[in-house]
N, C-alpha and C positions, 0 to 999 in steps of 0.2 A: 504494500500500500504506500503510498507517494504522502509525502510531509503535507501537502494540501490537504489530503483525505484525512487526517489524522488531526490537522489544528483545529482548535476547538472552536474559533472564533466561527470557520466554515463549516460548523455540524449544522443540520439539519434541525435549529432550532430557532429561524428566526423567529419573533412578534409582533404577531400586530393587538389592534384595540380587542378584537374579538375573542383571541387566547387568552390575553389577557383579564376580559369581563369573567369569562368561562372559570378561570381558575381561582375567581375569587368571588364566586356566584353564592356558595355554599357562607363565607359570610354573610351575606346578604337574610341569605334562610335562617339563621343564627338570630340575628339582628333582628327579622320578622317575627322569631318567634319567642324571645324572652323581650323583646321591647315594645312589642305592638306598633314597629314603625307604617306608616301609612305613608307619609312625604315630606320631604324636608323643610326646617324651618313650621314642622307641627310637632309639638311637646313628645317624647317616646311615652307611651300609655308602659303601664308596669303589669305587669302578669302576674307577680306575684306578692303584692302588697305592699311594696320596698320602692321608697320614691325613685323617681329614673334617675335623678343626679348621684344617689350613692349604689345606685348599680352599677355608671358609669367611672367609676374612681373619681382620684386627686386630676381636675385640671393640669393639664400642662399648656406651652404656649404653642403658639401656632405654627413658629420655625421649628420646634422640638418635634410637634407630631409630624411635622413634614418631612426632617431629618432621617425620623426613624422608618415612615414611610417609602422612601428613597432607597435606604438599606435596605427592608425587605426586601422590594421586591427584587433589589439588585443580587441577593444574597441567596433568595432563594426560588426565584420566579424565571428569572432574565435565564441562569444557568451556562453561562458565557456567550448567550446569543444576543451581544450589545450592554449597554447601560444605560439605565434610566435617570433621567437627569429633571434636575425640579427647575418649573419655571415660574411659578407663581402660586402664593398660598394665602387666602383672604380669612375673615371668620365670618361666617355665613352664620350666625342665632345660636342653635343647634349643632352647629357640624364647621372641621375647618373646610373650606374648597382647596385641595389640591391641582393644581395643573404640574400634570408630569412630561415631559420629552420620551416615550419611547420606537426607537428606530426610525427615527424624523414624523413621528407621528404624534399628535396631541391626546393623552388620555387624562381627561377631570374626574378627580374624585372627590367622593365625600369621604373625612375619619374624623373618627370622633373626637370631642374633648381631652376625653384621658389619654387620647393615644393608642388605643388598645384594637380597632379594627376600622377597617375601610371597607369602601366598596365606589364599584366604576359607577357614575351617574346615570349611566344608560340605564342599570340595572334596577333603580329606583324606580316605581311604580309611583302613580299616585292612585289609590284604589277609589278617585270619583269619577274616574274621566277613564274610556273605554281605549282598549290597546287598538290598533287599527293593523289588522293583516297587512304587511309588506306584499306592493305587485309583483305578484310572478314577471319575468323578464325574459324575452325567448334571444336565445343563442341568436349572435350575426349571423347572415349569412355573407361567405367570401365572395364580391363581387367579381362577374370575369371579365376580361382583356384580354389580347391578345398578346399580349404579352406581360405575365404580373409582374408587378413591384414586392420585391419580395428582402423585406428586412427583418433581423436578429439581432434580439436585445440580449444582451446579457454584462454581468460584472467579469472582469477578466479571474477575479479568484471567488466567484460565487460555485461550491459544487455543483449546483445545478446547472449552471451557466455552462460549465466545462462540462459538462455531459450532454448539453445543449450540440456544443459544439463538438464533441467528438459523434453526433449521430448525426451531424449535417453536413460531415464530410463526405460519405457516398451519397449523398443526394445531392450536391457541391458535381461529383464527380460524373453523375449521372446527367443531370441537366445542362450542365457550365455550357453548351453550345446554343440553351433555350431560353435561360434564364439566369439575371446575378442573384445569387444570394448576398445581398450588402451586409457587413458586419456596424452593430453598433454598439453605443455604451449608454447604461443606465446612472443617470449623473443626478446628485439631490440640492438645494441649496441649502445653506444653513443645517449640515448633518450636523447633529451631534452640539449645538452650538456653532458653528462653524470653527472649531477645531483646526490647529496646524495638522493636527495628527491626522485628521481624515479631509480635508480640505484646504485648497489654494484659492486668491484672488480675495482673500479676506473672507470665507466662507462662501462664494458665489460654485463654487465647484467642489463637490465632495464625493466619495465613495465609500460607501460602507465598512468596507474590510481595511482604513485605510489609506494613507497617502499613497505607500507604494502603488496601492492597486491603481489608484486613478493616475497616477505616472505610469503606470504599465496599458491602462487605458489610452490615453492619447499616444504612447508609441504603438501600440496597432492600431490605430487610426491613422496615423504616418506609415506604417508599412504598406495598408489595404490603398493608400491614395497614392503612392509611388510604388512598392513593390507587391502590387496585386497578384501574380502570378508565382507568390511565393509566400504569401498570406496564413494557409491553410496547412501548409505544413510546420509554418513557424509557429503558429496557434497550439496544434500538438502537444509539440515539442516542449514547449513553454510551458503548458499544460502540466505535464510529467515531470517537468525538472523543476518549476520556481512556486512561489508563494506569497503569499501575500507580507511576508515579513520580510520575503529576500530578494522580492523582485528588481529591485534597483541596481544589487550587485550581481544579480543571477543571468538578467535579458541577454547580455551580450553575447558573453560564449553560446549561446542558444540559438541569438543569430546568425553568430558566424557560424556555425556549423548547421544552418540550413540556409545557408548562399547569401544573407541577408548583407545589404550594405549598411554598416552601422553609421557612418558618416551624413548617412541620408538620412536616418532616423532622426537621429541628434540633432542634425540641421532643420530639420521637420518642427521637432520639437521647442525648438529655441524659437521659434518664428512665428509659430503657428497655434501652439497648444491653445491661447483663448479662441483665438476663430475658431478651431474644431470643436472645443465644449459647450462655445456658444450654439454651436449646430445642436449639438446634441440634445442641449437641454429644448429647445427650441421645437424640436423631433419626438422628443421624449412627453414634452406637450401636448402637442399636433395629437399625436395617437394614445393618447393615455397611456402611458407606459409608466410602471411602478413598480416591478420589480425584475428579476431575471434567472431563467431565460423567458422572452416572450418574441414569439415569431408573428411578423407583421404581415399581412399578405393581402394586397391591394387596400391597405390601411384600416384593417381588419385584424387583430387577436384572433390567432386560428387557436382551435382548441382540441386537434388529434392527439393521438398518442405519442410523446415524447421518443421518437424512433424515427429510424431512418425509411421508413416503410409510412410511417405515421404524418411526419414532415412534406415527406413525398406526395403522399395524397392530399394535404393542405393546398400543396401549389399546384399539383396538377387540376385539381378541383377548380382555379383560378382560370383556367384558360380558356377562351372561347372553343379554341380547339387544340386538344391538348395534343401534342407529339407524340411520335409510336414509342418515345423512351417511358410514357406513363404506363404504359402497359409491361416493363420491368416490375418485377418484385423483391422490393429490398428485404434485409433482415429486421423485423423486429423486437433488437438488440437494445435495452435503454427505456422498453418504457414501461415498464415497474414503477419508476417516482416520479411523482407530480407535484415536488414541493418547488420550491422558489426563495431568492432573498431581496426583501423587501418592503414592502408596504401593502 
């Protein structure tokens, strides 16, 4: 197994707001059932004859519950998949408001007084006012042309991302006379705070896993724009030898031993890196794109099976009239996982 697959930052653990409701729902039940909560900022009714303030403990203040807040969930929730960072905490009557930062995403909560439990706001009922079923939403369909537009999102050290890209290479290999597969990058503002660690330009450009990564980002976007026809293999390669910790000192030899010219890279880079992130971000807009991998096909989220057989019939599906290469059948090698890093 490759130092990639192994670091824990790229396990198979990102979070978003919805894992995170989930896993802390069961307080919510807790809370419902020895306080009598109905909705915030209404008194906790007491269950068991014991006023709600000394069921609740000794106040603490509103930076301390937020503190320990922060810990938890950093300590015990996150699991190395990011850090939850506080960005704002009010006292709301009854409850402090929380606003937390996790994985460039906003999650508000309510904890209480003493400090002793929380819960996401979503989760909060108010039991006068009726829940309202969410619309069912029917799947896009991938429009056709005669020739699709066919782009790939992904993080250069997201695991997904690379498995992304290791099942797009014989479809890469099958098509390349019908259609480009364009490589791209999933770029966030303000990650993490906008962080040196994971961001340049004063926060305006960040990557998840990391500075390296988004420096290893814009040099394959300088390889794919000057050494296109050597792109997919250097991808690989890259793949299996570098990481998101070592990508900076790792790229090169990588290069050079898959024909790359490093001088063009670096030149690439010094010149060019904001015009290319600006694209990106600009792109990553355009099509809602928020995490990776995500394959874009005539500006459409296809949503097959993550395989080289699976990707394949994404695009072949795109074409008004598809080529006798559609009628090839890949292997479908890779698509067991359907997770992603991101939002």
């Amino acid at each position: 197994m490759s130092d990639k697959a192994e670091n824990k930052i790229d396990q198979p653990k990102e979070m978003n707001i919805w894992q995170l409701a989930t896993a802390v729902l069961a307080v919510l039940l807790v809370l419902a059932l020895f306080w009598g909560i109905t909705k915030p900022g209404q008194a906790p009714a007491s269950n068991t004859g014991t006023p709600a303030s000394q069921n609740q403990g000794t106040t603490i203040t509103a930076q301390q519950a937020a503190d320990k807040t922060i810990k938890y969930i950093n300590d015990y929730l996150m699991q190395g998949a990011g850090t939850a960072t506080l960005t704002g905490v009010t006292d709301n009557a009854q409850f402090y408001d929380v606003a937390v930062g996790v994985n460039g995403q906003a999650v508000d909560l309510y904890v209480t007084k003493d400090g002793k439990y929380f819960v996401p706001k979503n989760y909060v009922y108010d039991l006068d006012k009726p829940v309202q079923a969410p619309a069912q939403t029917q799947a896009k369909s991938i429009p056709k042309s005669d020739k699709p537009e066919v782009q790939l999102y992904t993080m250069a050290y997201c695991p997904y991302g690379n498995q992304a890209e290791g099942v797009t290479q014989p479809v890469v290999k099958l098509l390349s006379s019908k259609v480009e597969i364009v490589p791209h990058f999933v770029i966030y503002p303000n990650y993490q705070g906008g962080s040196d660690a994971y961001c340049m330009n004063n926060g305006t450009f960040c990557s998840m896993h990391g500075i390296q990564e988004l420096h290893e980002d814009v040099r394959e976007l300088c390889i794919y724009k000057y050494q296109k026809d050597k792109y997919w293999d250097y991808v690989a390669a890259n793949d299996a030898a570098c990481t998101a910790q070592n990508a900076d000192s790792c790229w090169e030899a990588v290069a050079n031993s898959t024909g790359i010219d490093t001088a063009k890279v670096k030149s690439c880079y010094d010149s060019e890196a904001t015009t290319l992130l600006q694209n990106e971000v600009a792109l990553n807009k355009k099509y809602g794109v928020q995490g990776s991998p995500d394959l874009v096909v005539n500006g459409v989220s296809a949503g097959n099976t993550r395989s080289p057989e699976g990707y394949k019939t994404d695009i072949c599906s795109a074409f008004n009239s598809p080529p006798s290469e559609c009628s090839t059948t890949l292997s479908n090698a890779g698509g067991t996982a359907t997770g992603g890093c991101g939002t």
